[in-house]
C-alpha positions as CSV (number, residue, x, y, z in Angstrom):
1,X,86.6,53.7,122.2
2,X,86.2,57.2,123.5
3,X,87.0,60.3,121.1
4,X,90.2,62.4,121.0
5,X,88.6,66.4,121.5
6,X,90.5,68.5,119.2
7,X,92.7,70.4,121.3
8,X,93.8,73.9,121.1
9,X,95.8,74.2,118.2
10,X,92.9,72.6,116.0
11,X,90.3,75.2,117.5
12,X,92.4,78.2,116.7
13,X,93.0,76.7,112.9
14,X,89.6,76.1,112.5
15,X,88.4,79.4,113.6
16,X,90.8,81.1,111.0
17,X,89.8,79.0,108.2
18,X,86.4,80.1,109.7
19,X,87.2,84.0,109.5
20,X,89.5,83.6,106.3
21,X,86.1,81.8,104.6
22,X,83.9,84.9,105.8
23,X,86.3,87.3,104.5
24,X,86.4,86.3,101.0
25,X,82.6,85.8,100.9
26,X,81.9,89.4,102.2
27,X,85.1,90.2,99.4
28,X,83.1,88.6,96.7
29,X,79.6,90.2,97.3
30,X,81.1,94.2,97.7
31,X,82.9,93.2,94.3
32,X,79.2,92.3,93.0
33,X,77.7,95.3,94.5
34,X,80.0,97.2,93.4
35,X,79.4,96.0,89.8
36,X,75.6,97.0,90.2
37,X,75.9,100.3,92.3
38,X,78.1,103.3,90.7
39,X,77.6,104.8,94.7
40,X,79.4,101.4,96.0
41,X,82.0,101.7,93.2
42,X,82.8,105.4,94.1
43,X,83.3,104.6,97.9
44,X,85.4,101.9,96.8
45,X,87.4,104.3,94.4
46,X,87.7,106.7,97.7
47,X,89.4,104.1,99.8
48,X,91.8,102.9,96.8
49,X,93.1,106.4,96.6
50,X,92.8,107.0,100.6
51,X,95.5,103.9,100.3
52,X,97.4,104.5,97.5
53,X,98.6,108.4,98.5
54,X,99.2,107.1,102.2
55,X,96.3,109.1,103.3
56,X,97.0,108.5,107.3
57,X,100.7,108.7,107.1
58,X,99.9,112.2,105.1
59,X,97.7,113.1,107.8
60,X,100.3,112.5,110.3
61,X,102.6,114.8,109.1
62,X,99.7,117.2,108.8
63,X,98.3,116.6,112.1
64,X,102.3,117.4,113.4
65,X,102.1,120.9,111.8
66,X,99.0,121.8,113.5
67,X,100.4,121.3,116.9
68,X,103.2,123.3,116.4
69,X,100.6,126.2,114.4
70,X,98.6,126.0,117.9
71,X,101.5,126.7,120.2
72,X,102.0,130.2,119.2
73,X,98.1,130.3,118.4
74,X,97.8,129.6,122.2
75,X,100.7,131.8,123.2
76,X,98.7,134.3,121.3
77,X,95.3,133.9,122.3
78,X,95.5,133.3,126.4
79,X,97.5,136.5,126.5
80,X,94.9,138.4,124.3
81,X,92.5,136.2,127.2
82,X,94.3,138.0,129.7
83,X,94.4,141.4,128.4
84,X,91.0,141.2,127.4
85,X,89.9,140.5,131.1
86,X,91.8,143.4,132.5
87,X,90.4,145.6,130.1
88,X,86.7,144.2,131.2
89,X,87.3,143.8,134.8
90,X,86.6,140.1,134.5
91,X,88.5,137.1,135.3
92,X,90.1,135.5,132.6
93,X,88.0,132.1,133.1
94,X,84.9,134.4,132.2
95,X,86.3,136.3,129.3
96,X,87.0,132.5,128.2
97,X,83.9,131.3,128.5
98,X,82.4,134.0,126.8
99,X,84.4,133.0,123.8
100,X,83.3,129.6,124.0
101,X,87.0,128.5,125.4
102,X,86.9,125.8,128.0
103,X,88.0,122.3,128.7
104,X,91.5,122.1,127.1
105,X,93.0,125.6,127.8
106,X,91.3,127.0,130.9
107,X,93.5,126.4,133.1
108,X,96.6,127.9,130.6
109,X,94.4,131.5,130.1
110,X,94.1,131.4,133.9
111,X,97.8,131.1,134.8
112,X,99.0,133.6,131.9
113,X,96.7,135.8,132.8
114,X,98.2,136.1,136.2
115,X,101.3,136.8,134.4
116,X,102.9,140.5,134.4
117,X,104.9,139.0,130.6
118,X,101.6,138.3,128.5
119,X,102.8,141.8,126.9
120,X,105.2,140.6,125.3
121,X,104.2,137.0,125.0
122,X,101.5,138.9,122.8
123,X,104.2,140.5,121.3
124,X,106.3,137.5,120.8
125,X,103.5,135.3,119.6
126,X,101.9,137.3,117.1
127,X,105.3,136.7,114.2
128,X,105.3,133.2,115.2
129,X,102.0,132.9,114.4
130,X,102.3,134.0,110.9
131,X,105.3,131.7,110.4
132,X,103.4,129.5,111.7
133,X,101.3,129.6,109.6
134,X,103.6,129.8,106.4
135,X,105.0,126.4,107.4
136,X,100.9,125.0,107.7
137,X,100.0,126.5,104.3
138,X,103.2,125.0,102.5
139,X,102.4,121.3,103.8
140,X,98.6,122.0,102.8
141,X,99.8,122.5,99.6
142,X,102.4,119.4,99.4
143,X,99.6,117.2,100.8
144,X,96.6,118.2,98.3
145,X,99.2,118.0,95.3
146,X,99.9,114.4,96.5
147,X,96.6,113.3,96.7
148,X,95.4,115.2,93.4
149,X,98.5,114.1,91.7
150,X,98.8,117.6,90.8
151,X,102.1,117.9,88.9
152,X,102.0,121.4,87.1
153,X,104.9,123.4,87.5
154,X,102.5,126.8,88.5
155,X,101.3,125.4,92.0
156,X,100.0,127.8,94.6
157,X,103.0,129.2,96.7
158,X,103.2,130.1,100.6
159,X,103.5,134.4,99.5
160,X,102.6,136.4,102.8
161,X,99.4,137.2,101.1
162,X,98.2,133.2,100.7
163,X,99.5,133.1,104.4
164,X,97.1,136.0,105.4
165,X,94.2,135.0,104.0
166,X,94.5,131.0,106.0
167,X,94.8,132.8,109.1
168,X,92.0,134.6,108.3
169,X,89.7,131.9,107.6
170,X,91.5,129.4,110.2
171,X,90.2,132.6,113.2
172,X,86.9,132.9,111.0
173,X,86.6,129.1,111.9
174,X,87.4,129.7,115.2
175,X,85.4,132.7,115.4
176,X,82.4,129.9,114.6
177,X,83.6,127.4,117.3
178,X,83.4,130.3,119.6
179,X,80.1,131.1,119.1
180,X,79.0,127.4,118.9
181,X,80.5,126.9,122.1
182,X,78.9,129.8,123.7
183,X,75.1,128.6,122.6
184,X,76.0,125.6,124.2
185,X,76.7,126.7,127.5
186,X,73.7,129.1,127.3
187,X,71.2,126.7,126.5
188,X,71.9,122.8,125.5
189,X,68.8,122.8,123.2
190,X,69.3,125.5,120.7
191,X,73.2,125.1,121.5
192,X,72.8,122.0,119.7
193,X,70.7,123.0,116.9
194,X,73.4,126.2,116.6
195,X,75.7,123.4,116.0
196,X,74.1,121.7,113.1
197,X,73.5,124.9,111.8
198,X,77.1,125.9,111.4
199,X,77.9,122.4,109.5
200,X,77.6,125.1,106.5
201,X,79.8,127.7,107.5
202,X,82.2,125.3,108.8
203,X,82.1,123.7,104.7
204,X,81.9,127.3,103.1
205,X,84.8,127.8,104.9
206,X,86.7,124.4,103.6
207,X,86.0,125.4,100.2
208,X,87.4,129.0,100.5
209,X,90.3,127.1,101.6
210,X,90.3,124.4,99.1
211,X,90.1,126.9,96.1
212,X,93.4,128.0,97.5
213,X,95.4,124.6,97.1
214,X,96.1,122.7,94.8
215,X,92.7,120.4,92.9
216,X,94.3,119.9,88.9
217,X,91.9,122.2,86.9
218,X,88.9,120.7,88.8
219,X,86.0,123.6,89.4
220,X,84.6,125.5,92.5
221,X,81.7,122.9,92.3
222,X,84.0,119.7,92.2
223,X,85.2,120.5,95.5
224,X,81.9,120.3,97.1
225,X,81.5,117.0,98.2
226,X,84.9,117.5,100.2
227,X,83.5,120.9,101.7
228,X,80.5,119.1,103.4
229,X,82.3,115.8,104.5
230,X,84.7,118.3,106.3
231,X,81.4,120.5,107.6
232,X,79.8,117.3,109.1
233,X,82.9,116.0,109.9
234,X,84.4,119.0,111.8
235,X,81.6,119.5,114.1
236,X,81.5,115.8,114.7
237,X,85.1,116.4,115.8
238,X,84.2,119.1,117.7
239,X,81.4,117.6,120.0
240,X,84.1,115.0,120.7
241,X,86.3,117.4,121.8
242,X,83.6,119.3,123.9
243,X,82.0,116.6,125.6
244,X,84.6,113.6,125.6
245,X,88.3,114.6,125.4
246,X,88.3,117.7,127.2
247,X,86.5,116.2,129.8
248,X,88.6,113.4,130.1
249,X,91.8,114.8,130.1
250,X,90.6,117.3,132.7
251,X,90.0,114.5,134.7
252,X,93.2,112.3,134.3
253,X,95.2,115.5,134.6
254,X,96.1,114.6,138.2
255,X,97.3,111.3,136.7
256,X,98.9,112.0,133.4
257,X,99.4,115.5,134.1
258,X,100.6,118.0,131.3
259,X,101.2,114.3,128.9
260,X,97.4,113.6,129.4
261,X,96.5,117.1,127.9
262,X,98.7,116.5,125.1
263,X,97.7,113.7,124.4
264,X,94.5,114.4,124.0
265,X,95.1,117.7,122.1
266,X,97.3,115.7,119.0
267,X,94.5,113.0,119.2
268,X,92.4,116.0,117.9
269,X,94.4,117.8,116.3
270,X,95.4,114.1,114.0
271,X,91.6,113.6,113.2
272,X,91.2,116.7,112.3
273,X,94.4,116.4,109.5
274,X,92.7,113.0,109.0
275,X,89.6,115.2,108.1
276,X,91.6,117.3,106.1
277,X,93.1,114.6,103.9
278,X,90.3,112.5,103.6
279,X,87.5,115.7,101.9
280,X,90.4,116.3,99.7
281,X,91.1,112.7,98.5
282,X,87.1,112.5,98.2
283,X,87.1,115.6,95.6
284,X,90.0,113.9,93.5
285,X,88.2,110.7,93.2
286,X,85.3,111.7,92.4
287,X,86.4,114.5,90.4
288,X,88.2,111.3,87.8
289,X,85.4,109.2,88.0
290,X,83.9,112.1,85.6
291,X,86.0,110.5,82.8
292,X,85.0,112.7,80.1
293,X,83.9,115.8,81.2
294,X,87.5,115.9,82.7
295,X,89.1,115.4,79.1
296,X,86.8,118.3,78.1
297,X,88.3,120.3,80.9
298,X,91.9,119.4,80.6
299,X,91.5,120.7,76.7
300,X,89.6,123.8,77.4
């Protein structure tokens, strides 16, 4: 009597009980790990919290106020490009590669530069920059009072001071990119080692930043661990935007056109907000696993 082969249906069932099986086994031995290891049981306190705030839907709505901050930024700074390379006697692709600007926006400083209106796009650009900016600082602040679950009624306000001072450490960052781009095209080798290097400007500059928004009553040293997961994490974004998306888009642009750029640009600009939201729900979760010492602070 020959056998029946289990058909289809009974394969896919079996392979889910299969999965569903593996699952719960790998479930079980975190829970035990995390039992044994306080380092396992933070990481696991860091993704709890990363889930209860909405921490990619936050990031979202960040990452949608960064593209609209870099539209005037752009406006700003290819028209600056093209002044700049009158001023040298340089074409604008030059004066942009010697600000480490390529990839994404060369071709945009090359066409405004040929433009006789970059006057008064510069002139244009520059207010829209700071609100602009106004509008980024006030969802920085809504987003780290989510994830801090800071409630006080005295939280950090948007004054043209606070806006100031971002757009001074957001072109100080840039400032850094430059000059990381620029030792890159130079020389790969020490291009790359210029690169690691700035992992600590680029988290000295986070903290500035974070001192400015809302953490509870947490100290300048509590907000280090989100500093460097932003350094590392910044220039990791960076590199992929140097060597894959620009690239790529570049490439497809004959096929995708002026979407293919965009696209590529809010893919960026989302995991950098991703960045953002994830150094800042690292600092709050670690910052309440200190139990006491936070009752001591709370009281001071």
């Amino acid at each position: 009597m020959a056998v029946r082969s289990p058909g289809r249906r009974e394969r896919a069932r079996a392979r889910q009980k299969a999965l569903r099986a593996r699952a719960e086994r790998l479930s079980e031995r975190a829970q035990e790990e995390r039992s044994r290891h306080a380092s396992v049981d933070a990481i696991f306190d860091v993704v709890d919290r990363d889930g209860q705030v909405g921490g990619g839907i936050i990031a979202g709505a960040l990452a949608y106020r960064l593209f609209f901050w870099s539209l005037p930024f752009a406006l700003v700074l290819v028209a600056g490009l093209g002044v700049a390379a009158d001023a040298n006697s340089t074409s604008p692709e030059k004066a942009a590669e010697a600000l480490g600007m390529a990839g994404l926006i060369s071709n945009s400083v090359a066409t405004a530069a040929k433009s006789s209106t970059r006057w008064y796009a510069l002139l244009v650009g520059v207010p829209l920059v700071l609100f602009a900016t106004r509008s980024l600082l006030r969802v920085m602040i809504g987003t780290h009072r989510l994830v801090w679950v800071d409630l006080r009624t005295r939280a950090p306000k948007p004054t043209p001071a606070a806006t100031l001072r971002l757009l001074v450490l957001i072109l100080g960052f840039f400032a850094l990119t430059a000059g990381a781009g620029a030792a890159r095209a130079a020389s790969p080798g020490p291009g790359v080692l210029v690169s690691v290097i700035l992992v600590a400007p680029y988290a000295g500059v986070w903290l500035l930043v974070s001192l400015r928004l809302p953490h509870a009553v947490a100290s300048w040293t509590d907000l280090i661990p989100g500093a460097l997961l932003f350094g590392v994490g910044i220039e990791v974004v960076q590199l992929l935007s140097a060597y894959v998306l620009a690239p790529y888009s570049i490439e497809k642009a004959g096929t995708y056109g002026a979407l293919g750029t965009a696209a590529a640009l809010l893919l960026g600009l989302f995991l950098v907000a991703r960045l953002m939201v994830a150094a800042a729900v690292l600092n709050a979760a670690l910052w309440e696993r200190q139990g006491p010492r936070r009752g001591e602070r709370s009281t001071e």
